[in-house]
FIMAR-888664 format. One record per residue: residue in one letter; x, y, z of N, C-alpha, C in turn. Coordinates in pm, whole numbers, padded with zeros to 5 digits. Atoms other than C-alpha are relative to their C-alpha. Layout:
! FIMAR-888664
(A, (X, Y, Z), (X, Y, Z), (X, Y, Z))
...
! end
This chain:
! FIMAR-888664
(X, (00068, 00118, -00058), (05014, -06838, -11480), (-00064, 00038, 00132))
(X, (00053, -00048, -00153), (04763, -06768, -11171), (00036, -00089, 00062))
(X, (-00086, 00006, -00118), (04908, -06800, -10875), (-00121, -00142, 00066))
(X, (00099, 00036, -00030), (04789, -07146, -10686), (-00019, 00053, 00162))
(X, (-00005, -00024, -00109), (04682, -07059, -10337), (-00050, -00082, 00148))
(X, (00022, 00089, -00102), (04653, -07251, -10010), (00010, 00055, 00129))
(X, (-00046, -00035, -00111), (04575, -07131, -09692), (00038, -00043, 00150))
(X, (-00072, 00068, -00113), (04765, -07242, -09370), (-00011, 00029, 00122))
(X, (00052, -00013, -00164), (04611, -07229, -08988), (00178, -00018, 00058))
(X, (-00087, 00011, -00061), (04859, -07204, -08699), (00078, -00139, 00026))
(X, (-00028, 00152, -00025), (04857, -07605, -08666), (00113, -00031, -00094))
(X, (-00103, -00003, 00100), (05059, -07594, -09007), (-00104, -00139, -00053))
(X, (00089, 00095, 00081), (04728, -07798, -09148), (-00065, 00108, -00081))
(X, (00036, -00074, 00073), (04678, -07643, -09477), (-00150, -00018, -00032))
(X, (00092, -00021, -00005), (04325, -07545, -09550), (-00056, 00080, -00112))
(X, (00013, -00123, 00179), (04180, -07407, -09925), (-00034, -00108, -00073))
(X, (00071, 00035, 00139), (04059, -07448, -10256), (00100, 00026, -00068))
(X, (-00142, -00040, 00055), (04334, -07455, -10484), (-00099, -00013, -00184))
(X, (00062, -00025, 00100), (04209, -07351, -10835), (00128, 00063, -00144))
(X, (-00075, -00111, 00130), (04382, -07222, -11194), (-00121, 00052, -00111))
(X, (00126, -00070, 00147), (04175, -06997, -11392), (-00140, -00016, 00142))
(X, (00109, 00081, -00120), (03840, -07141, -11309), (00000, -00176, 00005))
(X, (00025, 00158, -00013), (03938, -07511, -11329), (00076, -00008, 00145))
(X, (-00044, 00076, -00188), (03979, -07687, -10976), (00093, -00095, -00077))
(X, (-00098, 00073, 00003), (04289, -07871, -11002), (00050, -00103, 00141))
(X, (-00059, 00066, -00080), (04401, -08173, -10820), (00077, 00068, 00129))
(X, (-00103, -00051, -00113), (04545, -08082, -10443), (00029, -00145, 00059))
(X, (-00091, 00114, -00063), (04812, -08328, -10334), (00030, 00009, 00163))
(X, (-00051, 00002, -00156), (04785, -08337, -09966), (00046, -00066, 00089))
(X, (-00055, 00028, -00111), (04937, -08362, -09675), (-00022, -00033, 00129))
(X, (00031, 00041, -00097), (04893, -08543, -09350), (-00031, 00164, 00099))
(X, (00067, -00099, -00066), (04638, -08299, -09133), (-00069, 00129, -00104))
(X, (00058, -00095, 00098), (04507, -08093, -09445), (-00123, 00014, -00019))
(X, (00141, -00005, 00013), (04190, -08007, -09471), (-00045, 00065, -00150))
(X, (00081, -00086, 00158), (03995, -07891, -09855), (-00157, -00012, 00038))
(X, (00148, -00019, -00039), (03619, -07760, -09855), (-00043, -00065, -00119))
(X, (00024, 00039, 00134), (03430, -07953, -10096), (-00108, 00078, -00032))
(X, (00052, -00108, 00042), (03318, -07687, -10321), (00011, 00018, -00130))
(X, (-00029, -00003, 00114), (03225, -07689, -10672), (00077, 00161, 00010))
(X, (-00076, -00083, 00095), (03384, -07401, -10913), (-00067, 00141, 00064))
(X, (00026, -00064, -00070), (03118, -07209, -10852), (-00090, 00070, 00104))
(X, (00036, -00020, -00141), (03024, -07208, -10491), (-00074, -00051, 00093))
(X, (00076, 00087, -00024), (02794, -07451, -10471), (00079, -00147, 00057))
(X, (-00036, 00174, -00010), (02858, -07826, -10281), (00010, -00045, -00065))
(X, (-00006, 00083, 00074), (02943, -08091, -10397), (-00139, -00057, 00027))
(X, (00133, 00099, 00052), (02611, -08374, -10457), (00070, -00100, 00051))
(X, (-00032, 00149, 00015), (02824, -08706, -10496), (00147, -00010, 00015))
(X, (-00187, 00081, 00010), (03193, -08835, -10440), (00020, -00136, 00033))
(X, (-00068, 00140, -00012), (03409, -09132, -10401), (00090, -00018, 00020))
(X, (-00147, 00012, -00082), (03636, -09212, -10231), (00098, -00131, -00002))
(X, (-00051, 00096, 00020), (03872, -09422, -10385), (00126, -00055, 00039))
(X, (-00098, 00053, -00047), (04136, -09671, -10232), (00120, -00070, -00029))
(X, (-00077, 00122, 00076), (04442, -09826, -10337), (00184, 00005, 00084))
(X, (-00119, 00029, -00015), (04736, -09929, -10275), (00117, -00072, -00103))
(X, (-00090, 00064, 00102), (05087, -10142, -10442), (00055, -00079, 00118))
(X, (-00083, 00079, -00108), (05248, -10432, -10288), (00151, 00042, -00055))
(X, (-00073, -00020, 00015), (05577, -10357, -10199), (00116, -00103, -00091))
(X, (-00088, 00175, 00016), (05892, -10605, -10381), (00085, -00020, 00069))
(X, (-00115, 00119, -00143), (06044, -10843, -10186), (00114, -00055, -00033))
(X, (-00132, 00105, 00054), (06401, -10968, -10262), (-00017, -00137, 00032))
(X, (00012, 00128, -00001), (06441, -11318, -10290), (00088, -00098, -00048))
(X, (-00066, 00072, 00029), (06667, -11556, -10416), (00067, -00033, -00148))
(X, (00011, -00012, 00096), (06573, -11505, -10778), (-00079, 00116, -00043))
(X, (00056, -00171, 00052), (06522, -11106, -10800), (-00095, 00025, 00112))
(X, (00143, -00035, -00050), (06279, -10912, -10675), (-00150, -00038, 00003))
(X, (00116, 00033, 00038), (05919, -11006, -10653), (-00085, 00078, 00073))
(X, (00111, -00083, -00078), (05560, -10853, -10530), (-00137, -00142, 00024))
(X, (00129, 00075, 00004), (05286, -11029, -10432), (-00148, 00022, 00062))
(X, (00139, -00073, -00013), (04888, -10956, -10376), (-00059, 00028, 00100))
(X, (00003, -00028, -00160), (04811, -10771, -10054), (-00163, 00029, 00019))
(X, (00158, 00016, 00004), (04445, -10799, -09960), (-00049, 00100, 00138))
(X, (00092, -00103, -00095), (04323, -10485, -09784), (-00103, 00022, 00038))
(X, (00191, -00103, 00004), (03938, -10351, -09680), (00034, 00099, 00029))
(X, (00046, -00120, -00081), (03840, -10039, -09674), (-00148, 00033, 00044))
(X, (00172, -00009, -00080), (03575, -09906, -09479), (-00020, 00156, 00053))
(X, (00021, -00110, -00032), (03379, -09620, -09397), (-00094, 00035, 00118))
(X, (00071, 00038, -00145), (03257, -09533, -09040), (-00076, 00141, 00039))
(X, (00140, -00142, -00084), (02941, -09284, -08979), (-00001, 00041, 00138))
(X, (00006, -00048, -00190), (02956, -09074, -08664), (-00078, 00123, -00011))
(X, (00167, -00136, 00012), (02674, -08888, -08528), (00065, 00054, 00142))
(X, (-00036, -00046, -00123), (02843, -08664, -08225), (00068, -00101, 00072))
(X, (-00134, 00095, -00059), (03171, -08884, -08210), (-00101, -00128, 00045))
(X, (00051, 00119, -00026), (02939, -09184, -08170), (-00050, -00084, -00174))
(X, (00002, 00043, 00120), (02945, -09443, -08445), (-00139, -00061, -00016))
(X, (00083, 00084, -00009), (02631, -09542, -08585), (-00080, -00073, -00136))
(X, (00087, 00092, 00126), (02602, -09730, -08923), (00232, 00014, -00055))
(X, (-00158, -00014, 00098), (02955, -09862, -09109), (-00023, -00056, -00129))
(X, (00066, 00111, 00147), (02970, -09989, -09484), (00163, -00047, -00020))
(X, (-00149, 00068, 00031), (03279, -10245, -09560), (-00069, -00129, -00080))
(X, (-00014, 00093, 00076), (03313, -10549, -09717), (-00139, -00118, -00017))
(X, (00131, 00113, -00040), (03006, -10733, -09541), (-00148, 00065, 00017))
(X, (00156, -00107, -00044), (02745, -10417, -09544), (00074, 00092, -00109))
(X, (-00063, -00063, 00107), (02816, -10268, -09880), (-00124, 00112, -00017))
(X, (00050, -00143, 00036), (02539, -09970, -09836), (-00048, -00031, 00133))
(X, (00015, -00036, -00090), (02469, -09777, -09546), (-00155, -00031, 00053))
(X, (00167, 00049, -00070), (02135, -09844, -09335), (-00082, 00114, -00095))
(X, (00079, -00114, 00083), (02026, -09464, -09505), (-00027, 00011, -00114))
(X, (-00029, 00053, 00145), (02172, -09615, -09838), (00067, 00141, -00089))
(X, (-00044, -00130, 00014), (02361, -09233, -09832), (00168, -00117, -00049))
(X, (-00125, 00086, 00010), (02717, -09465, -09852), (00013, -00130, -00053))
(X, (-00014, 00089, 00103), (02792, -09730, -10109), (00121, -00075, -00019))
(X, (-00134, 00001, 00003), (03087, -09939, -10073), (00013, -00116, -00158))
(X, (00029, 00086, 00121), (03167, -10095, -10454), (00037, -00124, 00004))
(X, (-00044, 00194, -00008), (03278, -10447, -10354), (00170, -00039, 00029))
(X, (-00134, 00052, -00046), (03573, -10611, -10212), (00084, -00023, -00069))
(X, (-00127, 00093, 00097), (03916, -10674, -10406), (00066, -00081, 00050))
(X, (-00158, 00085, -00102), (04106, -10949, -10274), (00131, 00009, -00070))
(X, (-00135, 00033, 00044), (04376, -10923, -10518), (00069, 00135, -00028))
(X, (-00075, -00153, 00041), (04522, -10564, -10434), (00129, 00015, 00016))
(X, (-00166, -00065, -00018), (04822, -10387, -10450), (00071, -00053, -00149))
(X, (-00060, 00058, 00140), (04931, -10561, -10843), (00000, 00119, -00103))
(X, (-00008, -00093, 00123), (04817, -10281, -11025), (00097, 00111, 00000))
(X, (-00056, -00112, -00013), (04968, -09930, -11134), (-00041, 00109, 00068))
(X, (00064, -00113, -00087), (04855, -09752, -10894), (-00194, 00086, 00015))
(X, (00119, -00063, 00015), (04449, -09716, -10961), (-00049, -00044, 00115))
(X, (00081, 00047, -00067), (04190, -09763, -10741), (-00030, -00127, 00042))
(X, (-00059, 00119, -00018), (04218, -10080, -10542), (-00182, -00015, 00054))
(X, (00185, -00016, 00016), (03816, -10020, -10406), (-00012, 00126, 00012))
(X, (00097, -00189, 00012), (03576, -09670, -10376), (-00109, -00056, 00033))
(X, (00124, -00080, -00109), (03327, -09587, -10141), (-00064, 00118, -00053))
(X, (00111, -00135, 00046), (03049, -09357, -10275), (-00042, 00049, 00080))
(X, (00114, -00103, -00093), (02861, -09095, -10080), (-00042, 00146, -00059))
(X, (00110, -00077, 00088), (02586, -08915, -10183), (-00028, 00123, 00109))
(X, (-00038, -00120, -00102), (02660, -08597, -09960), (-00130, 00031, 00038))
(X, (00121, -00054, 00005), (02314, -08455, -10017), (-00132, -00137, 00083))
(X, (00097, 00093, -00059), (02138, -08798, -09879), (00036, -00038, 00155))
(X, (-00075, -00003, -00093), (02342, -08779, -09588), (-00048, 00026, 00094))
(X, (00077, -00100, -00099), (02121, -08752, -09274), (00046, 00122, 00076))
(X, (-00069, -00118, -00045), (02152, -08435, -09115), (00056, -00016, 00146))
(X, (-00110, 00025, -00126), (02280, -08609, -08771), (00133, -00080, -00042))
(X, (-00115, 00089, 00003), (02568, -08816, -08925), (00096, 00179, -00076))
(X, (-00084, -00163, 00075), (02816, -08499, -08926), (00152, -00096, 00003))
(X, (-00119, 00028, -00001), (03168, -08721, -08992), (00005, -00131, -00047))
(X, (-00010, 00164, 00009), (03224, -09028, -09204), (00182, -00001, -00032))
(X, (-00135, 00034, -00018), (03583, -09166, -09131), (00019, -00140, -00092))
(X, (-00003, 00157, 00088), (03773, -09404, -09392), (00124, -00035, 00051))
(X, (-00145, 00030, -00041), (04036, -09638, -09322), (-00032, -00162, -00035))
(X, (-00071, 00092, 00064), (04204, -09935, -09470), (00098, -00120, 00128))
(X, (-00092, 00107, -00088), (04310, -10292, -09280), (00028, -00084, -00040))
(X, (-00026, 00159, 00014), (04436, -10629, -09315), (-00090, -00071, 00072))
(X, (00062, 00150, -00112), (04223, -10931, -09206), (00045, -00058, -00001))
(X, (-00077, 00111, -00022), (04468, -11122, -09258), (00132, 00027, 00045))
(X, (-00128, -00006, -00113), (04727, -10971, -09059), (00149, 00075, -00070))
(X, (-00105, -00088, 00059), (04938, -10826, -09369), (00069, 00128, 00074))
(X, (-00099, -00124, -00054), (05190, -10528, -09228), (00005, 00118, -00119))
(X, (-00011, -00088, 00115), (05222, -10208, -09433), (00155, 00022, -00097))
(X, (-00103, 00027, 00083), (05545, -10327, -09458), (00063, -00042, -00124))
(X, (-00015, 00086, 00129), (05447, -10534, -09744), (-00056, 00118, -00106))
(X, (00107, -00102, 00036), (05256, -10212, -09892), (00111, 00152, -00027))
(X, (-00058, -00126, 00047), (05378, -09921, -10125), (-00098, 00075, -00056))
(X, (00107, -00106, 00113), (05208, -09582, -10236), (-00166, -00010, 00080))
(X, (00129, 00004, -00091), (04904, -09654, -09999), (-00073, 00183, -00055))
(X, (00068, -00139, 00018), (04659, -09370, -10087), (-00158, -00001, -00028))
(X, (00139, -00042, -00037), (04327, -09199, -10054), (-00029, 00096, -00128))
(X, (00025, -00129, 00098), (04178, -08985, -10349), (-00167, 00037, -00009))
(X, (00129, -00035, 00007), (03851, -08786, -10385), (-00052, 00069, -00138))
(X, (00062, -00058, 00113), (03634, -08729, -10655), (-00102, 00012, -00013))
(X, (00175, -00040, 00038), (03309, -08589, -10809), (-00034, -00062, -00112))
(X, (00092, 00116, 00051), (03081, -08856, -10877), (-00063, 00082, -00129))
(X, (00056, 00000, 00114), (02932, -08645, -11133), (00064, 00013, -00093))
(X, (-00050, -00030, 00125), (03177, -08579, -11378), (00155, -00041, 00003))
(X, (-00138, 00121, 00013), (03517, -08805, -11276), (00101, 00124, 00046))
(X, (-00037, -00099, 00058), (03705, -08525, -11223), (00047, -00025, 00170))
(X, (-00069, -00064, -00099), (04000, -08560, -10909), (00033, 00079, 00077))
(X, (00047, -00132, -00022), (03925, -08330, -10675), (00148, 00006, 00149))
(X, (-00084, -00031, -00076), (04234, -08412, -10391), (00029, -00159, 00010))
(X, (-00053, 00109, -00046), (04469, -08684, -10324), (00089, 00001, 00121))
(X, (-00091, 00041, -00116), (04671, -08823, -10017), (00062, -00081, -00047))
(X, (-00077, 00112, 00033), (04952, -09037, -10061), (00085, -00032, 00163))
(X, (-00084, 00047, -00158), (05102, -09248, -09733), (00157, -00010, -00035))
(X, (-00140, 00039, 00025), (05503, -09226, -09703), (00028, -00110, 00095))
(X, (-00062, 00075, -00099), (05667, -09517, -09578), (-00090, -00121, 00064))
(X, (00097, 00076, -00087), (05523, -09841, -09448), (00055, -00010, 00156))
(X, (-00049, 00015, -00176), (05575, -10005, -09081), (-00056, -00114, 00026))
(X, (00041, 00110, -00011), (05477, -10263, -08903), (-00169, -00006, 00154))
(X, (00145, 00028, -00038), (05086, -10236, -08880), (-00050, 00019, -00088))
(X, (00098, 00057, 00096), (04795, -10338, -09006), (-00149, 00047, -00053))
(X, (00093, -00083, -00004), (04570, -10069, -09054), (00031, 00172, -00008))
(X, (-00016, -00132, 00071), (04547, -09689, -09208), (-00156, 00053, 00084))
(X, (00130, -00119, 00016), (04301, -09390, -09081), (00054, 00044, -00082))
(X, (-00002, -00068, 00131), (04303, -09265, -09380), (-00023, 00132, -00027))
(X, (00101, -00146, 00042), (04057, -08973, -09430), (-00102, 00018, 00079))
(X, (00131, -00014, 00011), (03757, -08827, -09335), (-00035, 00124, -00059))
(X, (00067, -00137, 00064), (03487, -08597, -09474), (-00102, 00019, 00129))
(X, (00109, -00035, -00113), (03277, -08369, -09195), (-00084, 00080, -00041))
(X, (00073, -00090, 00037), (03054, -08127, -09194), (00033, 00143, 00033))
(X, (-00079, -00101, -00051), (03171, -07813, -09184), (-00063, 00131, -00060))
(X, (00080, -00075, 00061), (02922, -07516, -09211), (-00123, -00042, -00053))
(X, (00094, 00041, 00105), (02667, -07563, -09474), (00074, -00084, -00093))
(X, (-00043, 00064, 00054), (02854, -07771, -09656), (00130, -00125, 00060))
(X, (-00094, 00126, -00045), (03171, -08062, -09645), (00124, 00033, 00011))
(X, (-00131, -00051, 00004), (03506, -08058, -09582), (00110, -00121, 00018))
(X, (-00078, 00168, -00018), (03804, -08374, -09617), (00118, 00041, 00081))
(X, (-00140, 00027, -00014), (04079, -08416, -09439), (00115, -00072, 00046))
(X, (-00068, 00144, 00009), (04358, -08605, -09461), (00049, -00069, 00151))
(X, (00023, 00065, -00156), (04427, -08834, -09160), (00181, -00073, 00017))
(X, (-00117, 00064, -00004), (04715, -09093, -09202), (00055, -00034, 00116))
(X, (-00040, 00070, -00166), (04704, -09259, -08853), (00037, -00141, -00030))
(X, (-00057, 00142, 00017), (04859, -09603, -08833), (-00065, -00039, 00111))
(X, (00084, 00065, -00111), (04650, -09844, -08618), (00050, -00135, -00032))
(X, (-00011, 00197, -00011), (04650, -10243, -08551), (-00132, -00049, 00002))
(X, (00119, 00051, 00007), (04358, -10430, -08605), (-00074, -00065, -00162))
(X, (00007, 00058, 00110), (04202, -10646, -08831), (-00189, 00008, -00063))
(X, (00149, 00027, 00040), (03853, -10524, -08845), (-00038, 00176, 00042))
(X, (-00019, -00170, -00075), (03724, -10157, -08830), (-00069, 00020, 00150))
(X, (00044, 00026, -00167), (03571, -10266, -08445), (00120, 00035, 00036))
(X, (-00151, -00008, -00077), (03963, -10301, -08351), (00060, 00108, -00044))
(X, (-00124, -00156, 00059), (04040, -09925, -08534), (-00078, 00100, 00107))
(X, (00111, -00059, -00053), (03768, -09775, -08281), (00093, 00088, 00080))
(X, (-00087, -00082, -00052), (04060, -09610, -08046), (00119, 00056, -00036))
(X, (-00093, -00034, 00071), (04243, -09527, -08288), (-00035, 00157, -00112))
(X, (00087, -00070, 00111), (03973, -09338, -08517), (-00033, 00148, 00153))
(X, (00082, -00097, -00112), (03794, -09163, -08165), (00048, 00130, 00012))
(X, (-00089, -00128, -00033), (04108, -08905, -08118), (-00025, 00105, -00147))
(X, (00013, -00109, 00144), (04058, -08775, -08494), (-00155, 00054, -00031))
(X, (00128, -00001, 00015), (03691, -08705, -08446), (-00049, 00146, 00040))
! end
């Protein structure tokens, strides 16, 4: 079986292409990880998506356990030299460049088995060449806690052919109301993701703004 391989900077933020054979296989990462997005072979990626989801946690109660429907946004925040300047969420569902695509709001998340709760597209290649960093992250507007919230997670894939290219999964909730999640930068001639998993407060991605700035 070839060996998978991952390589690891001094920070202890792993960094690689993790491959078998020549198929790219899913990498399950870890808070501070970075992957290059890089087809098979060697070429960028074109298109991804960045899909969101979560599970409401169950709540004891009087008569068993129960769950009930936790209503997240996610959102994705363009920065041109750590300065933000175009976002796409719930109320601006494509970017001013129309490079970022957000597919529409769920209000009734967290019920399912774990799929995609929304996804954010970006078209890498339409991407002006000053927006070097789009940051994603996940809040309550209505004040929900992550307490109520299981399995929270971030996954990336290539828009052209469906095909899982790295996931994040959040351990543990707490009591706030907001996820940095991810971002993808620019890194070289090409992209690069990595995972984030900051806990913030705020109910709008304006109120994640000092929270996002330090990961930039």
């Amino acid at each position: 079986m070839p060996l998978r391989k991952v390589l690891v900077n001094r920070d202890h933020a792993a960094t690689g292409d993790v491959r078998e054979g020549n198929q790219r296989v899913t990498v399950n990462m870890t808070k501070g990880q970075a992957i290059s997005l890089q087809k098979n072979d060697g070429g960028s990626l074109t298109a991804v998506r960045m899909g969101l989801g979560w599970q409401a946690a169950p709540r004891r109660g009087l008569f068993g356990s129960r769950t009930r429907e936790i209503d997240l946004d996610a959102s994705a925040v363009l920065f041109a030299d750590k300065q933000p300047v175009d976002v796409v969420f719930f109320r601006h569902l494509v970017s001013d460049d129309g490079s970022v695509r957000h597919t529409g709001d769920n209000l009734v998340g967290g019920v399912g088995q774990g799929g995609d709760d929304e996804a954010i597209l970006v078209d890498l290649a339409r991407v002006p060449v000053h927006i070097d960093q789009i940051v994603f992250t996940v809040n309550s507007f209505t004040g929900q806690t992550f307490q109520e919230v299981q399995n929270a997670f971030c996954r990336l894939v290539d828009e052209s052919n469906g095909q899982e290219l790295a996931r994040y999964t959040l351990a543990g909730g707490g009591q706030y109301t907001a996820q940095i999640m991810a971002k993808v930068h620019r890194s070289g001639q090409g992209w690069t993701m990595t995972a984030l998993g900051n806990p913030a407060n705020g109910r709008t991605f304006q109120d994640l703004m000092p929270a996002i700035l330090p990961v930039l």
